[in-house]
Structures are given as C-alpha cells and as structure tokens.
C-alpha positions as a Markdown table, in Angstrom:
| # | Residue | x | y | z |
|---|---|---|---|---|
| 1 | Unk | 45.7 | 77.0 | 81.5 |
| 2 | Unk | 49.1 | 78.3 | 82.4 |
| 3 | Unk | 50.4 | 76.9 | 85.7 |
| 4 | Unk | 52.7 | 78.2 | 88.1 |
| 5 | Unk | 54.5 | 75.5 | 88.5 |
| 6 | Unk | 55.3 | 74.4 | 85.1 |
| 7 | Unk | 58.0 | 71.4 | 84.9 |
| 8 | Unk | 56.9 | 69.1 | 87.7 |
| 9 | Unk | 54.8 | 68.3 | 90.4 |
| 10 | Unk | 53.4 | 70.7 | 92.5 |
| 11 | Unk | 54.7 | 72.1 | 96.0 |
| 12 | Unk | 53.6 | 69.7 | 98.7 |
| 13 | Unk | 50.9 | 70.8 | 101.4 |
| 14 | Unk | 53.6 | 71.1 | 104.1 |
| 15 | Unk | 55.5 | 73.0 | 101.8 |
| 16 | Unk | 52.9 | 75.7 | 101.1 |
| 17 | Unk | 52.1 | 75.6 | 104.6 |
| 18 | Unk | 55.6 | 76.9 | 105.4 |
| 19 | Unk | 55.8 | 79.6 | 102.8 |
| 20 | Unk | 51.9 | 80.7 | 104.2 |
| 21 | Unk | 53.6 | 81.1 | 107.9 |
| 22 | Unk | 56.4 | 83.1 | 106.2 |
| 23 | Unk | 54.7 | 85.6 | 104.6 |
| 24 | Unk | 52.2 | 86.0 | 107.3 |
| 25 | Unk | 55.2 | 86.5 | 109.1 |
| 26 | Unk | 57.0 | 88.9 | 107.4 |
| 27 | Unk | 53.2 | 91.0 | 106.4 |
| 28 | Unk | 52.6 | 90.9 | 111.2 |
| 29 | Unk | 56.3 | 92.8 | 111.3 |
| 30 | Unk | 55.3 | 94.7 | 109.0 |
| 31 | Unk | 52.1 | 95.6 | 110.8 |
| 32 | Unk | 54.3 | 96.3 | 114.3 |
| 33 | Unk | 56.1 | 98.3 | 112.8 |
| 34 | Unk | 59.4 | 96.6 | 113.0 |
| 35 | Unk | 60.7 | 97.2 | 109.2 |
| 36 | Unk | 59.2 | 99.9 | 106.9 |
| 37 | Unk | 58.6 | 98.0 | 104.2 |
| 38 | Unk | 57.4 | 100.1 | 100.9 |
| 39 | Unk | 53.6 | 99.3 | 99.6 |
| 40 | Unk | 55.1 | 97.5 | 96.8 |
| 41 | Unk | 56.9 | 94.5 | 99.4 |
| 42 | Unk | 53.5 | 94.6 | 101.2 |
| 43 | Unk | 51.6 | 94.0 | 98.1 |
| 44 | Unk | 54.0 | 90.9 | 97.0 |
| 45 | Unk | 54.2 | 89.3 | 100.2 |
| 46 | Unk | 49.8 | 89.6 | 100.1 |
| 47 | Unk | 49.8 | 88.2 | 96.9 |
| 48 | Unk | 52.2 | 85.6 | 97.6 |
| 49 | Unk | 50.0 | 84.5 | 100.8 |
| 50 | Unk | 47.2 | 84.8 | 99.0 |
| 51 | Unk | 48.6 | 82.2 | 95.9 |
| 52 | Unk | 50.2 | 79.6 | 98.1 |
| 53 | Unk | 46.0 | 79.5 | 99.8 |
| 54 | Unk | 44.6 | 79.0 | 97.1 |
| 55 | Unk | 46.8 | 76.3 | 95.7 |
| 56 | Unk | 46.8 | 74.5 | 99.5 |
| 57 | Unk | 43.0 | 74.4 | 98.8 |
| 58 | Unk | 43.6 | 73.2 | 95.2 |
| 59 | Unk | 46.0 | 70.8 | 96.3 |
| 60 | Unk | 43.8 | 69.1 | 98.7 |
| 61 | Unk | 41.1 | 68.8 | 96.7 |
| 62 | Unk | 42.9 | 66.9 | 94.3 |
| 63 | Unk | 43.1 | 69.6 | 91.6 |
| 64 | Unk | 45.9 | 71.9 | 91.7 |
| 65 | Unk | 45.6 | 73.0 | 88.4 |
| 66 | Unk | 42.5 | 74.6 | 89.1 |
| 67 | Unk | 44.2 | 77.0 | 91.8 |
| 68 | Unk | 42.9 | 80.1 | 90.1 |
| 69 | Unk | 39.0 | 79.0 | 90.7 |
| 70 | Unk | 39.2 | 78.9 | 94.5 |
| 71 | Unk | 38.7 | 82.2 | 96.7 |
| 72 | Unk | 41.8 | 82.7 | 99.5 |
C-alpha cells in the first residue's frame, strides 16, 4: 500500500493537529467571505483536512498505514 509519507516516520499527532486548525482556518475565511478563493483551493484545503483526520485517527490507533480505511 502506497503511503503518503514515504521515507520516514509519520507526522506526529500535534503536528496533524496544527495542519487540521490551518486548513479549517483558511476553509471558515473562506466561508466569510474574506478571500475568494476558486472551487479548486476549496476542494484542496477539504481534502487536505480531510487526509491529515484520517491519519490523526490512524496514528492513534497505532496504525498509520492503514489511514485510507478510516472515515474523516
């Protein structure tokens, strides 16, 4: 299974927690209004949010290679 991280260990949880806040960040600015962002940025920063769950859950369950089986 291919993983997204190839070459090392894995992001830590703190630091998939901080990329999380980011992009929920930049996706509520988005939502106010405050930059026009074009449906393709929306639809990276989503997916990016939505990754960095799914590997948090992974992660914590001991089994980050397995990110693609969990739900975000």
């Amino acid at each position: 299974m291919y993983d997204w991280y190839t070459g090392g260990e894995p992001p830590s949880e703190e630091q998939l927690q901080e990329e999380i806040a980011y992009y929920e960040r930049k996706l509520a600015e988005f939502a106010k209004g405050r930059q026009g962002p074009s449906q393709a940025m929306l639809s990276l920063y989503q997916a990016h949010a939505m990754h960095r769950k799914k590997l948090l859950a992974a992660i914590k369950d001991g089994r980050p290679e397995a990110w693609t089986e969990y739900r975000a």
